[in-house]
N, C-alpha and C positions, 0 to 999 in steps of 0.2 A: 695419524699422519697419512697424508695420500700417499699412494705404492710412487715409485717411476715406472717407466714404462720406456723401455730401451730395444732396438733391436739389435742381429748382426747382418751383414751385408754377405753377399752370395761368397765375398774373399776374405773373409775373417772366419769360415767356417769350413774345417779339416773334419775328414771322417773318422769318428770314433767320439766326435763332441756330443755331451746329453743332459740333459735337461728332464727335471721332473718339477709335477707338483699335488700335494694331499688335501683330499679337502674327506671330510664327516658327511657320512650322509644318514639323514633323519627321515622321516612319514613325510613331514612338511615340504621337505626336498621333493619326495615323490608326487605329491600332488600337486607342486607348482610346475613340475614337469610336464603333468598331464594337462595341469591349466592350459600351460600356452600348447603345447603339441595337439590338445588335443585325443590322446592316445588316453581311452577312458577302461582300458582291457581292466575288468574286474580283479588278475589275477597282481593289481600294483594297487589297487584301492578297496576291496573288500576282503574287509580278517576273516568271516566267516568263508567265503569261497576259495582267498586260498588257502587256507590252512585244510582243505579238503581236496585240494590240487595237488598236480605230486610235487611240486617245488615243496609243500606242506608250509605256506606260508608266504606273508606280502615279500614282492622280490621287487628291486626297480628294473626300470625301463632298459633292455638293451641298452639302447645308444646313450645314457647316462654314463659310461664308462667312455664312450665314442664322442662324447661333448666336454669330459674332461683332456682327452687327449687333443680335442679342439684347441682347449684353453691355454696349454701346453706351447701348440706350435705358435697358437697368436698373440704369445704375452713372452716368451722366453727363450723361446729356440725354432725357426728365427727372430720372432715376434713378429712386431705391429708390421703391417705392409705383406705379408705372408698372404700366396693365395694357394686352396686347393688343386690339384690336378689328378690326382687320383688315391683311390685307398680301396684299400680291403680290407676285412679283421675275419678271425675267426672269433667265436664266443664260446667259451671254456666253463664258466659258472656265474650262477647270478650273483649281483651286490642285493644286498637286505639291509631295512633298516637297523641304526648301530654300526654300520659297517665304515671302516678308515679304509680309503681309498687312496691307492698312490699312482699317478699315469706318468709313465715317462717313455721318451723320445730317444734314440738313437742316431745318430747317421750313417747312413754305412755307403751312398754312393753321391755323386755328385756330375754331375753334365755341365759342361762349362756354355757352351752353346746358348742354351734358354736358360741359363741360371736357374737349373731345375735342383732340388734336393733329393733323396731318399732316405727315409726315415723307419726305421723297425719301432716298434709300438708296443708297448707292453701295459696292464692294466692289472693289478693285485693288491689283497685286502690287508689287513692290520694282522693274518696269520702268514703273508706273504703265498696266500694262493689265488693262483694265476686265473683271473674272470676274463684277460680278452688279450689277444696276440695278434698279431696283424702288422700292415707297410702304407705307408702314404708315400706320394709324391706331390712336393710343393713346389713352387715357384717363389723364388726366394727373396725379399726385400729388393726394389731396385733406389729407396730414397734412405741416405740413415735416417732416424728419428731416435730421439730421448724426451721423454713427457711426465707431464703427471695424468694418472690414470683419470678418468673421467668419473665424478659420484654419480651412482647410482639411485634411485628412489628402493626406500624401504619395501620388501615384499613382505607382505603378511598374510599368508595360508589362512582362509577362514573357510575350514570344512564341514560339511555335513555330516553331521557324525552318528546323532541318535538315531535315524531310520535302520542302520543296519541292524541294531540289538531288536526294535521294535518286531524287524520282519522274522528276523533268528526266533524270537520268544514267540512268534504267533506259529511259524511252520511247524510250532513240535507241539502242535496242535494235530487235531484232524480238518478237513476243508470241511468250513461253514455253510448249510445249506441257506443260501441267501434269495429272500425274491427281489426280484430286478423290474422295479416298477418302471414301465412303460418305457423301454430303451429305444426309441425315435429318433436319436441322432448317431454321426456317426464318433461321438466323443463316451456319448453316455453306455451303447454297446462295445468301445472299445475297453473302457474302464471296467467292465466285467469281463469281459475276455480275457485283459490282462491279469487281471488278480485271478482267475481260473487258472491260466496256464503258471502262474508261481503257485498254485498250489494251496492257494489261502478259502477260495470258495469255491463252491458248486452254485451253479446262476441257474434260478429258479425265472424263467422269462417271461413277463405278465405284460402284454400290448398287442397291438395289431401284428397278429402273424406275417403275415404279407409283408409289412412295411420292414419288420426285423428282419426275414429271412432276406427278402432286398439290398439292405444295407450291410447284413453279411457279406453274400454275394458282392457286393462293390468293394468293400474290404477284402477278398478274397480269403475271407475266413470262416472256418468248417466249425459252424454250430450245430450239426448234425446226431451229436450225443446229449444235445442240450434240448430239455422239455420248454416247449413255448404254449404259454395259457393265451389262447385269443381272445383280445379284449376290443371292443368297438371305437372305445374313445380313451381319455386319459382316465376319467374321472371313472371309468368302470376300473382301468389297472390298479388304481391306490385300492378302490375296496375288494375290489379279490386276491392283490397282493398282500393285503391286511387279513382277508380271510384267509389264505394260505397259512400264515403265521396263527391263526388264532386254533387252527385245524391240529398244527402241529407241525405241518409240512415244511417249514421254513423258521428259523431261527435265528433273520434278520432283516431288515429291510435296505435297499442302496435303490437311492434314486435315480430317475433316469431323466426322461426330457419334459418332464412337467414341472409346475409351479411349483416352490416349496409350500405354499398355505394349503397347494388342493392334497397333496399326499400328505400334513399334518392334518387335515379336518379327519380325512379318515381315520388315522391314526386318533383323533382326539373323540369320537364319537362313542357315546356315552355308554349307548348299547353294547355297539357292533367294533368299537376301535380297541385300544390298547391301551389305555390309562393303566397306571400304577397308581400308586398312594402319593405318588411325588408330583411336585411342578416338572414338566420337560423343561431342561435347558440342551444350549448346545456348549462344546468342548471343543477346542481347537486345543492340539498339543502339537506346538512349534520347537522346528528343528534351528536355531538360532547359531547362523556359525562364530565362532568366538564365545561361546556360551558354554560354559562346561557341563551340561544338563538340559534333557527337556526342560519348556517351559510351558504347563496349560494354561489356557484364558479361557475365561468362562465370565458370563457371556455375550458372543458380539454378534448372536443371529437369529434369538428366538424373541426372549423379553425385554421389552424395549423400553419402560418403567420399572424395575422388579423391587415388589415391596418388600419389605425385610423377611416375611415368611418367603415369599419369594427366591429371598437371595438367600435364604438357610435352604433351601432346597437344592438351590445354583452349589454353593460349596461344597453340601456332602455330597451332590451326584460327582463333582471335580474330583475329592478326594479320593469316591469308590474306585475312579475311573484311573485317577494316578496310583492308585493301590495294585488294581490288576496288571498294572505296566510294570510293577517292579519298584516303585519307589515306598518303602515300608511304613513310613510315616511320613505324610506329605507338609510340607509346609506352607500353609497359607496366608498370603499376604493380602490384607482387602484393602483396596484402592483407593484414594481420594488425592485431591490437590495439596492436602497439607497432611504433617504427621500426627496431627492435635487434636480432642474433640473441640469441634465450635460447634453452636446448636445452629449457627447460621448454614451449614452447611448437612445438607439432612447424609450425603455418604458417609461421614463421620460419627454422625451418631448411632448407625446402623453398624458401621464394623466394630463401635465400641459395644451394642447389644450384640453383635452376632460372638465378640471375643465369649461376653459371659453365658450366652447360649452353649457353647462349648464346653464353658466352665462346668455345664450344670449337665451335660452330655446328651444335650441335645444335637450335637453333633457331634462327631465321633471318628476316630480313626485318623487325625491331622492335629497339628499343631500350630493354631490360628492367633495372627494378631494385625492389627489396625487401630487406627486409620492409618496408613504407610504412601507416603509418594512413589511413585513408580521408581525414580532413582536410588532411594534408600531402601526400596524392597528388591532391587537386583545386584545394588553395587556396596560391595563391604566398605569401600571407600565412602562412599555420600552416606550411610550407616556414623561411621566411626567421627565422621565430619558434624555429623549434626547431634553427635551426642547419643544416639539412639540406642539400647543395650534391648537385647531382643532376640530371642530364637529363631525369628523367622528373617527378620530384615536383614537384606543383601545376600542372604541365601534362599530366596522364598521356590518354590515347588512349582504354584497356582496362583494366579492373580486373577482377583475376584474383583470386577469389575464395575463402575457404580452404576452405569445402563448401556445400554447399545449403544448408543451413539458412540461413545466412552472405546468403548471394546471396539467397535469396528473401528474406529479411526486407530486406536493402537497395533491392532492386528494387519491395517495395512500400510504401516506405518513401518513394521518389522519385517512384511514381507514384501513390500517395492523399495526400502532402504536399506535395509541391513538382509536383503535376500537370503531370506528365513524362508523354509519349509515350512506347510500347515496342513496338517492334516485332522478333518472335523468330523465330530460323531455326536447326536442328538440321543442324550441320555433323559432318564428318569420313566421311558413307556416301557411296555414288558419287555421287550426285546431292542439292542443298536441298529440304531438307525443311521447310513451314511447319507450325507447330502454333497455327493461330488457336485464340483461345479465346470461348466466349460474352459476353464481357463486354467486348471488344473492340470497339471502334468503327471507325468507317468508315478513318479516318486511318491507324492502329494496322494495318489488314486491307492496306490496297495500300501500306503504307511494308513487310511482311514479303512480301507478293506483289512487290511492287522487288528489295527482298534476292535474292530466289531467279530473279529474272532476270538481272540481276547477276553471278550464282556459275556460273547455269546455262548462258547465253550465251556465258560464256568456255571453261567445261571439257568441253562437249559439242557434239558435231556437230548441224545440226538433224535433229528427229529424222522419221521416219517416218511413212507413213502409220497410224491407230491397226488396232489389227486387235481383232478378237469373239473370245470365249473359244469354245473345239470344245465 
């Protein structure tokens, strides 16, 4: 039932009248605070930061205590028509999540003149200790009103969750020595600098000297501890940034303002590149808010046919890659329109030979089934609805994708809809390879600079000192 909503008038109100009200506060609470406020201080949204803060732990917002005792004056005492005229508070201790909150009102003077109030303020948790103290002056109803409150729309907190753990498990790493092919813009040099200064890389810098120290310089930022290899064009940065890696000196590559085909050609050359035994694919591990888990897609930016050898290469480089993250056994869900084999449909028949490849352990380290529709490989509901009994479906890990087209149109499909985080890494060459993109923001830039520490840190020795091209 809707509340009422009732006030008192400036002569229905004696000093000593008071008024409270309790409300729970939870994480969800605190981010939708920040939502609309704005107020993104890590020490109310990051567990790892503050749990290293000396509050030793998420605390809410100030004025959270300061917006209850809003609530207070504008719904009960004197309610609706209430305007502020002034306050003070002191702040005595933080509210944290879990925490029962009680804010209540006092009166303690009254001015007949402007129908002003004064109100003493109090604000304490569920052990009854005191988080804020303080005095308003209102100006006091001048119309009576009784109402039904007005509904509200549903708020639904959909947070970013998985980048925090991702960046936590990469920093207790050492910084990655990365080359930085051909950083020419000023997104592409930012993206390294940023994950420098967190701590995740050392930026090996392969392009025209000139033009990066430049664009520093415009940034006004001191790359001055950082080695620049100068390169003439682009197509020179991929192959000396490729040879740096093959030297030793570098134990990753992060692209910068070139094409993605001219830095994979080098990477792909036969001699002089970096081939493994494996097909390259690429990795996208999205941060899906409402999503209780990474989710990676693989792949929506390398093969763009991928033949069943192909796509057995696509899954295990997936699974290595969700392995290093922490997820122990991944589960993979291969992709198609329906959950059934048809021979009419060749994705179908591939997840059903990719399941028995598996079988036979030619893939390894995940727990793989298909064909699975994208609904009943995320939702336990469209699982349970369609009959489906299955280790992976509705909980899947990886979604294996039946070609690029496929993968890219769901990948941005998750991230301009359901404003999902993506952060990608071009697995299966000797070393991670990051493909940032322009459009790419901060978060997005050091959750793929984590990836490639991650990958890099476990399958390579550290590397060398960098050495100048002859």
């Amino acid at each position: 039932m809707t509340p009422m909503l009732e006030n008192r008038l400036f002569d229905e109100i004696v000093i000593g009248d008071r008024a409270e009200l309790t409300r729970a506060l939870d994480l969800d609470d605190i981010r939708a605070f920040a939502s609309v406020t704005g107020d993104l201080n890590p020490a109310h949204l990051d567990t790892d930061y503050a749990a290293a803060s000396p509050m030793h732990g998420v605390i809410a917002h100030g004025q959270w205590a300061v917006a209850l005792i809003s609530a207070v004056l504008g719904t009960r005492l004197p309610g609706p028509g209430t305007l502020f005229v002034r306050q003070h508070f002191d702040f005595l201790a933080p509210a944290r999540p879990g925490d029962t909150l009680t804010a209540q009102v006092t009166v303690t003077a009254r001015e007949a003149r402007h129908k002003h109030l004064t109100l003493a303020c109090a604000c304490r948790n569920q052990r009854g200790e005191a988080l804020l103290r303080g005095e308003v002056e209102v100006s006091a109803p001048r119309l009576k009103l009784r109402m039904q409150a007005p509904d509200l729309p549903q708020v639904m907190v959909q947070a970013h969750i998985g980048y925090g753990r991702l960046l936590s498990a990469a920093k207790r790493h050492p910084p990655l020595r990365v080359a930085v092919v051909h950083p020419c813009s000023g997104e592409a040099l930012d993206g390294a600098i940023e994950a420098w200064h967190e701590g995740l890389i050392e930026p090996l810098l392969v392009g025209p000297m000139a033009r990066i120290r430049a664009l520093a310089e415009a940034a006004h930022a001191d790359i001055s501890a950082l080695q620049i290899i100068d390169t003439p064009h682009s197509h020179a940065s991929a192959s000396l940034a490729v040879a740096q890696v093959r030297a030793g000196h570098a134990a990753a590559l992060m692209k910068g303002s070139l094409h993605t085909d001219e830095l994979l050609h080098a990477v792909l050359d036969k001699d002089l590149g970096l081939r493994s035994e494996r097909r390259l694919s690429h990795a996208f591990v999205l941060d899906v808010p409402g999503h209780p888990r990474p989710l990676l897609l693989s792949d929506a930016a390398i093969n763009i046919y991928p033949t069943l050898a192909d796509k057995r290469d696509i899954a295990q480089n997936a699974i290595d890659l969700a392995r290093r993250i922490g997820i122990e056994s991944p589960r993979v869900a291969l992709l198609s329109a329906v959950e059934t084999v048809n021979p009419a449909i060749t994705s179908t028949m591939d997840a059903a030979a990719l399941c028995k490849m598996a079988e036979r352990g030619q893939i390894t380290g995940g727990v793989l089934d298909g064909p699975l529709a994208f609904d009943n490989a995320i939702s336990m509901d469209a699982a349970r609805i369609k009959g489906i009994v299955s280790p992976v479906a509705g909980q899947a890990d990886i979604l294996i994708v039946p070609d690029m087209e496929s993968g890219n149109m769901l990948y941005k499909q998750l991230t301009f809809m359901a404003d999902a985080d993506a952060a990608g890494v071009v697995l299966g060459a000797r070393v991670p390879i990051m493909l940032t993109s322009r459009a790419d923001g901060v978060r997005n830039r050091l959750a793929s600079a984590a990836l490639a520490v991650l990958l890099g840190n476990t399958a390579h020795p550290p590397p060398q000192a960098p050495a100048a091209p002859d």
